[in-house]
C-alpha positions as CSV (number, residue, x, y, z in Angstrom):
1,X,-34.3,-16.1,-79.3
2,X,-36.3,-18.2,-81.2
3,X,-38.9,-17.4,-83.6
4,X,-39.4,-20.1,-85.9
5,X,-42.6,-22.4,-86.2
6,X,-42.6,-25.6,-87.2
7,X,-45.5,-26.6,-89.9
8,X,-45.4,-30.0,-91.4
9,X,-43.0,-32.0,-93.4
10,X,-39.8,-29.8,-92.2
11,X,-40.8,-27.0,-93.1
12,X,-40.8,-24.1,-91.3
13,X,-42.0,-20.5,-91.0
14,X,-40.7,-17.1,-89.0
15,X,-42.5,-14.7,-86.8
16,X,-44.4,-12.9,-87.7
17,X,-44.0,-14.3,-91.3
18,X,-46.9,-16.8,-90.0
19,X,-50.0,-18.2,-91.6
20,X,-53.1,-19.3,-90.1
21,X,-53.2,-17.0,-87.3
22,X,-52.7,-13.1,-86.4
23,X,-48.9,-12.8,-85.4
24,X,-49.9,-10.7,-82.6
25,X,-52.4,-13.1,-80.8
26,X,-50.5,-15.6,-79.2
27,X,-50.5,-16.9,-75.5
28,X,-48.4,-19.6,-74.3
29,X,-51.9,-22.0,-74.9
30,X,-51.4,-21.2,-78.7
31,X,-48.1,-23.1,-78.7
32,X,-46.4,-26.4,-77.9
33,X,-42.3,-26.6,-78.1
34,X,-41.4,-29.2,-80.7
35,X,-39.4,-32.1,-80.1
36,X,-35.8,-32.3,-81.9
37,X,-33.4,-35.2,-82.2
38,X,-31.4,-34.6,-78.7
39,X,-27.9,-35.7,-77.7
40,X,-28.4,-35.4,-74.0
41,X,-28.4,-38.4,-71.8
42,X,-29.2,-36.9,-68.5
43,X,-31.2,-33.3,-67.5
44,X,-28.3,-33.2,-64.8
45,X,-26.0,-32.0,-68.3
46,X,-28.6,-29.0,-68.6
47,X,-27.1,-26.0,-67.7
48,X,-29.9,-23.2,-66.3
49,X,-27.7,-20.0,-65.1
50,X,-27.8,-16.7,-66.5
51,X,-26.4,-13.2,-66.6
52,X,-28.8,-11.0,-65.2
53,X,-27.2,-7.1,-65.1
54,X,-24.4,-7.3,-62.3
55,X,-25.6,-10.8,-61.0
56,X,-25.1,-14.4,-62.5
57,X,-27.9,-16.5,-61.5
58,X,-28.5,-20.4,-61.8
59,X,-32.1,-20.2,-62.6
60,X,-34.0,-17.3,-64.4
61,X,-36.4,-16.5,-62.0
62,X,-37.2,-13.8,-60.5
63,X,-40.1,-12.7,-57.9
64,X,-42.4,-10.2,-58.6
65,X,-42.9,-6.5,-56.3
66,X,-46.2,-7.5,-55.3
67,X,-46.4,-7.0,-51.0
68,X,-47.8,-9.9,-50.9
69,X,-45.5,-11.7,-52.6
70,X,-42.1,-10.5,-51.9
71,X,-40.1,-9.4,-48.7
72,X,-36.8,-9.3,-47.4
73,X,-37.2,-13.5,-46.3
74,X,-38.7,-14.1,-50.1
75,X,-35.7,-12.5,-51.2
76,X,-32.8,-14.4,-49.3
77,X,-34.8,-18.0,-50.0
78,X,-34.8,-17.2,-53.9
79,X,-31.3,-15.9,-53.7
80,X,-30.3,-19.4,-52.0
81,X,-32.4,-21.2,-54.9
82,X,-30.2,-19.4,-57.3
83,X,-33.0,-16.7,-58.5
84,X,-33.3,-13.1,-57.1
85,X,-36.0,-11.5,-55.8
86,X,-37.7,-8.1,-56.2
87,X,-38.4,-5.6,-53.2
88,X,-41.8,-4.2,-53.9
89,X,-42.4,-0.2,-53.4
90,X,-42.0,1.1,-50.0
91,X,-41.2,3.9,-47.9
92,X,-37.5,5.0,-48.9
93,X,-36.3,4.6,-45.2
94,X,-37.3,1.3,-44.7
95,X,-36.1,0.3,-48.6
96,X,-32.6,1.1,-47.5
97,X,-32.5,-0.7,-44.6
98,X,-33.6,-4.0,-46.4
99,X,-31.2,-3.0,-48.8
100,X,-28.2,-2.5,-46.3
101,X,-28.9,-5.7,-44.7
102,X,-29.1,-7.8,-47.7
103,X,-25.8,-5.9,-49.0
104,X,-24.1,-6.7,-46.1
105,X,-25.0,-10.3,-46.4
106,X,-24.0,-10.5,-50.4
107,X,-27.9,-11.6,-51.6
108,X,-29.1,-10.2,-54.9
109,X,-32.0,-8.2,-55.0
110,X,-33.5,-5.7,-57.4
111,X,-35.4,-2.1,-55.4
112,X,-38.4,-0.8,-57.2
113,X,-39.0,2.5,-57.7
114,X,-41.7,4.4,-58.4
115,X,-41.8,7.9,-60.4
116,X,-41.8,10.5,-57.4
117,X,-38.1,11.1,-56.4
118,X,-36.6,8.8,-58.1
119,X,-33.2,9.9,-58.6
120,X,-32.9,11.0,-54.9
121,X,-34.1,7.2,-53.9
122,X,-32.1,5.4,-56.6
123,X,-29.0,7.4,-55.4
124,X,-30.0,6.7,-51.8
125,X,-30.0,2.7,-52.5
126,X,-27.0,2.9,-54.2
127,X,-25.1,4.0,-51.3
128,X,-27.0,1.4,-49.8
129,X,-25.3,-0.9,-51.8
130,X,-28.4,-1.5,-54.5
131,X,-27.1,-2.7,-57.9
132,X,-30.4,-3.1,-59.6
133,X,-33.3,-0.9,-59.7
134,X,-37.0,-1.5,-61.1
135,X,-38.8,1.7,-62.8
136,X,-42.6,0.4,-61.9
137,X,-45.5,1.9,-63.4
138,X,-48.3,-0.1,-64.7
139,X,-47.8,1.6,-68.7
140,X,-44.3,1.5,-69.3
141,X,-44.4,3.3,-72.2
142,X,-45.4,7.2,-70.4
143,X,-42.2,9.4,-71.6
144,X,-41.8,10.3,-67.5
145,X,-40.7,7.3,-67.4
146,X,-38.3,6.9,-70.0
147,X,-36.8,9.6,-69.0
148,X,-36.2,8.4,-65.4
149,X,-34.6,5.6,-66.9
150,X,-32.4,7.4,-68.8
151,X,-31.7,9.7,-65.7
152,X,-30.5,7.3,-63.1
153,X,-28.6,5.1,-65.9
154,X,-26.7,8.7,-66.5
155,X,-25.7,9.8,-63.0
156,X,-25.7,7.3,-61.2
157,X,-24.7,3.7,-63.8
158,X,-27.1,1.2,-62.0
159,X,-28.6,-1.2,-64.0
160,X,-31.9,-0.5,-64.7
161,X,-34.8,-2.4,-65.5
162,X,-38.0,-0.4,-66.7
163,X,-41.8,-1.6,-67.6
164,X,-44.4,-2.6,-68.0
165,X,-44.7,-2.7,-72.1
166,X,-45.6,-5.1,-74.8
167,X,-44.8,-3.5,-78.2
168,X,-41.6,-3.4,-80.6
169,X,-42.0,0.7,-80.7
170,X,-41.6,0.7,-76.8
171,X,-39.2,-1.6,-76.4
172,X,-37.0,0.6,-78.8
173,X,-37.6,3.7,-76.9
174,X,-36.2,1.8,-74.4
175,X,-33.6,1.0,-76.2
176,X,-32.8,4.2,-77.3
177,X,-32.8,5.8,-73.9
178,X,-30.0,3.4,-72.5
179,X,-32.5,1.3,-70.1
180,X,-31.0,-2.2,-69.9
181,X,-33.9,-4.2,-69.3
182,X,-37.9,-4.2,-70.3
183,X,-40.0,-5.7,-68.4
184,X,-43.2,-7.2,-70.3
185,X,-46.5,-8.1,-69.9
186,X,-50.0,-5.9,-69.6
187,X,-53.1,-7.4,-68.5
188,X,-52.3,-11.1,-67.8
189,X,-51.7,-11.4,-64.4
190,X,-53.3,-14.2,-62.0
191,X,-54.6,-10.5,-59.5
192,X,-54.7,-8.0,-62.3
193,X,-58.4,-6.9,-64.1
194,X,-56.4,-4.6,-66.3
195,X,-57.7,-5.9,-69.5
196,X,-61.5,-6.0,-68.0
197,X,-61.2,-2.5,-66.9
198,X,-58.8,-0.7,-69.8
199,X,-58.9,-2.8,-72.1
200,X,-55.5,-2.6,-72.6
201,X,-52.5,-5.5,-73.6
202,X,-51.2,-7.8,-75.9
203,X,-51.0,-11.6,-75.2
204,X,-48.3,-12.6,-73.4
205,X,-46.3,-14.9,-76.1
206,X,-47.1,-12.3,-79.1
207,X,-46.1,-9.7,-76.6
208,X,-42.0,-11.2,-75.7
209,X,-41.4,-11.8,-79.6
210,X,-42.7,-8.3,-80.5
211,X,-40.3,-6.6,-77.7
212,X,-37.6,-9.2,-77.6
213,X,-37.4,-7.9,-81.4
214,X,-35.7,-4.5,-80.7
215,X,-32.5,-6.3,-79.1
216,X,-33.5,-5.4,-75.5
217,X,-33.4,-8.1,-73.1
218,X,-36.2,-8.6,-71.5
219,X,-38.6,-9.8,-67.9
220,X,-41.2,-12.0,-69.2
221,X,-44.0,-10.7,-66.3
222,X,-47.0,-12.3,-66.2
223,X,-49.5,-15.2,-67.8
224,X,-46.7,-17.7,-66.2
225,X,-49.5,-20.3,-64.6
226,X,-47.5,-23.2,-65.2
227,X,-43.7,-24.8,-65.6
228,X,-44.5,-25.1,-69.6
229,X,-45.2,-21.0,-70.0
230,X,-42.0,-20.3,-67.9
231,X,-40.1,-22.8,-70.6
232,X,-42.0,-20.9,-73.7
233,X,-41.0,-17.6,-72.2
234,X,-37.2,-18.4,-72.3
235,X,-37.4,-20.1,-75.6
236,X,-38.9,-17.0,-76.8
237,X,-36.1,-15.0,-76.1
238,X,-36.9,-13.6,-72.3
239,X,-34.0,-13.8,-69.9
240,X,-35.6,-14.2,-67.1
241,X,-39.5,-15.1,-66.0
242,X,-41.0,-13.3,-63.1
243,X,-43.3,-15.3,-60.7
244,X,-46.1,-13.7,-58.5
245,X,-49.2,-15.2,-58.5
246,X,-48.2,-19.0,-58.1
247,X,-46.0,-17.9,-55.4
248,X,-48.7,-16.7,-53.1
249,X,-49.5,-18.7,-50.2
250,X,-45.9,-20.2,-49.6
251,X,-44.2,-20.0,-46.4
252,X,-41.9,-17.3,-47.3
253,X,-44.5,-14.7,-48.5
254,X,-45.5,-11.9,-46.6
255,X,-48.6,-11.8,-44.6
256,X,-50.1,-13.9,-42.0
257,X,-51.7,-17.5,-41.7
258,X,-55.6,-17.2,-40.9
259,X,-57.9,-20.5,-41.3
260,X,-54.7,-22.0,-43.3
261,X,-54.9,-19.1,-45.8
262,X,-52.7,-16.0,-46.7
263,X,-53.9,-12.8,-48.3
264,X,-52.6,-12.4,-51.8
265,X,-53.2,-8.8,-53.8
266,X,-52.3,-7.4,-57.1
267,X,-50.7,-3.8,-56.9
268,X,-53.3,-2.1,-58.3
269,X,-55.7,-3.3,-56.8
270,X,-58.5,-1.6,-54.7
271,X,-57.0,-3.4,-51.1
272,X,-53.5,-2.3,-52.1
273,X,-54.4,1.4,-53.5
274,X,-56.4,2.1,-49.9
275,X,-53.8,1.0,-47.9
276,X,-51.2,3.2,-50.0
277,X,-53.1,6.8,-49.7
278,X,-54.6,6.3,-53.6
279,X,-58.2,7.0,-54.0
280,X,-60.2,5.7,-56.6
281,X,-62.9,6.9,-58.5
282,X,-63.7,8.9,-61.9
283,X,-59.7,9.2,-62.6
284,X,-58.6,6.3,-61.3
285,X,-60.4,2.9,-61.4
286,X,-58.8,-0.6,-59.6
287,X,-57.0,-3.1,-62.2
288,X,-56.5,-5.9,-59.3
289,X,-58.3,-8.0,-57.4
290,X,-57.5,-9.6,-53.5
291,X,-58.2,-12.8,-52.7
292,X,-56.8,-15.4,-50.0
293,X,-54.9,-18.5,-50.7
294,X,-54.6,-22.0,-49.2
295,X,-51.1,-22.2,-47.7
296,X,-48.4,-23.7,-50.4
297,X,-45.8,-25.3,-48.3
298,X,-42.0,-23.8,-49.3
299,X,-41.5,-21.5,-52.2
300,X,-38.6,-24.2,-52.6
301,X,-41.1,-27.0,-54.1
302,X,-42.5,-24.5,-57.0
303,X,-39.2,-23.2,-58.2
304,X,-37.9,-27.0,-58.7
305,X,-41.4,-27.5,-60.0
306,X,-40.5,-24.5,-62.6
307,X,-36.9,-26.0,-63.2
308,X,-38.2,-29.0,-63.8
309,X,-40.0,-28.2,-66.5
310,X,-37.5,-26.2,-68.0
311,X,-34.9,-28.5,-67.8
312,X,-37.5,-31.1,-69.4
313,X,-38.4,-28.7,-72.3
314,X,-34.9,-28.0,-73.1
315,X,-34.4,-31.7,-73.3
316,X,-36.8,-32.1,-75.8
317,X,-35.1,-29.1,-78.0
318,X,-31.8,-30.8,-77.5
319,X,-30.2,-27.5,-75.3
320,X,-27.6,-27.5,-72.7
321,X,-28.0,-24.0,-71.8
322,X,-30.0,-21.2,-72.4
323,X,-28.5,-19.4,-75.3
324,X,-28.7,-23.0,-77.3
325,X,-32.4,-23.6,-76.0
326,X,-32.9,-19.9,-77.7
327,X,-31.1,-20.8,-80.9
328,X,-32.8,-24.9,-81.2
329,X,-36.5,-24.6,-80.3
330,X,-38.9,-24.0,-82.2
331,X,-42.6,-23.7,-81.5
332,X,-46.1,-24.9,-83.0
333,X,-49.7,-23.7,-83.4
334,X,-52.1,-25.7,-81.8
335,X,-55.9,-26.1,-82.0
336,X,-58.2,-25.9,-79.4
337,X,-58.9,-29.5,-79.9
338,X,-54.8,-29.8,-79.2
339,X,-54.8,-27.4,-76.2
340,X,-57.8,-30.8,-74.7
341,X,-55.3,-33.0,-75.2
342,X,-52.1,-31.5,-74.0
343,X,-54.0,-32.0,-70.5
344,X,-54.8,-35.5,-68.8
345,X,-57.9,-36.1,-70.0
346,X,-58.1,-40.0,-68.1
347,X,-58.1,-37.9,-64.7
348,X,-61.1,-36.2,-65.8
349,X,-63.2,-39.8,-66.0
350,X,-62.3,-40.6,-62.6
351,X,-63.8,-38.0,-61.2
């Protein structure tokens, strides 16, 4: 992964061996990828795919478990794309018969679990044919947890993706315990109100170098509102970056079309909780909001959107696949003044 920040002159600084600015502050807004003397001649050269547990994929991208966002036609349309998608929490029954059909038909998918019985579902989607599972809780770093990861990875060899965290010392616990995967991010997602209500995260950029640190690979979830964060994410060492709220509203999303609109929810949110038996109250307060969405057109259209862009930032770093993307770029602060100019600031005097 890379670390390195460019200053002036040539020279050049290491995370989190970085002046100016607190090493544990940064969002993808706080950086721009610098542009390197290049021998490509054609993005077609750039090669995307990567190993993701059992599954080789030719993009890094995969869909988030939000209902909303991904179902069983979400997951065969990223699968044909060359990403994988992620089936969100549901009853057990119905979770194996998605995963039986999708089996049968060779399309990758990872199955999120939750904390209740999760040895006896893991076990029953592996029969299923399940290769992948997801350990979902909105603090990745309870011990429960850990130690469900450590569990199923034990008895029953899936690979096994755990999360949500945002610190080195997590990460290594992970680590430790044998889980092969982290997934990272807390607050920053386009539904989530976590940091408004808890108070709780890291930004999102700070948040990959800090976990990426231990030697775990890892899901960069969340903050992605734009091809440039997905290419940031990957530079900073993530192997994959998970998509959810610039999804919503595409054809292959769950959900109805009403008045050209399509429900879109985060998981912890009040909609979601009440329609899952959770109450909330004095224990338990909503981190997620709902909120409708003008119809997208195909998912297709985004994730070349998203390759796009990554194709076009490794370009710049002169990379012709992701492990030399991770070795050659290198990133730089950028003022606020900066962040006004990365955008096209002649549209704005038209309007």
């Amino acid at each position: 992964m890379s670390k390195i920040f460019y200053k002036a002159l040539g020279k050049k600084e290491e995370w989190p061996n970085i002046t100016a600015v607190n090493p544990a502050s940064l969002t993808y807004d706080d950086v721009l990828l610098v542009p390197k003397i290049s021998g490509i001649n054609s993005r077609s050269e750039i090669d995307t795919s990567i190993k993701f547990g059992p599954y080789t994929l030719t993009k890094p991208i995969i869909t988030a478990p939000m209902d909303t966002i991904t179902g069983e036609r979400m997951a065969r349309e990223l699968a044909r794309l060359g990403g994988i998608g992620t089936i969100p929490r549901c009853d057990i029954y119905e979770m194996k018969k998605i995963c039986e059909r999708l089996t049968n038909e060779n399309i990758p998918a990872v199955y999120v679990l939750g904390l209740q019985n999760y040895l006896e579902e893991a076990k029953t989607l592996r029969e299923a044919g399940a290769k992948a599972i997801l350990l979902d809780v909105a603090h990745g770093g309870l011990e429960k947890l850990i130690q469900a990861g450590t569990e199923i990875k034990k008895k029953l060899n899936l690979f096994v993706i755990a999360g949500n965290i945002v610190t080195y010392e997590e990460a290594n616990e992970y680590k430790k315990a044998k889980i092969d995967m982290a997934r990272v991010g807390v607050g920053a997602g386009g539904l989530c109100t976590t940091r408004l209500i808890a108070g709780a995260g890291i930004p999102q950029l700070s948040a990959i170098f800090d976990t990426i640190s231990s030697g775990i690979p890892v899901i960069a979830d969340q903050a992605i509102r734009k091809p440039a964060d997905l290419a940031k994410a990957i530079a900073a060492g993530a192997t994959i970056g998970m998509i959810g709220s610039i999804f919503a509203g595409t054809d292959e999303t769950p959900g109805e079309v009403i008045d050209g609109k399509k429900i879109a929810r985060g998981q912890s949110s009040e909609s979601y909780m009440k329609d899952n038996g959770v109450s909330t109250g004095e224990f338990r307060a909503a981190e997620g909001v709902t909120i409708k969405v003008p119809t997208k057109g195909p998912v297709e259209n985004i994730v070349e959107e998203l390759m796009g862009g990554l194709r076009s930032a490794m370009s710049y770093s002169g990379a012709k696949n992701i492990k030399e993307f991770q070795e050659k770029a290198e990133f730089c602060l950028v003022s606020p003044a900066a962040r006004k100019d990365s955008a096209p600031w002649l549209s704005e005097l038209s309007k």
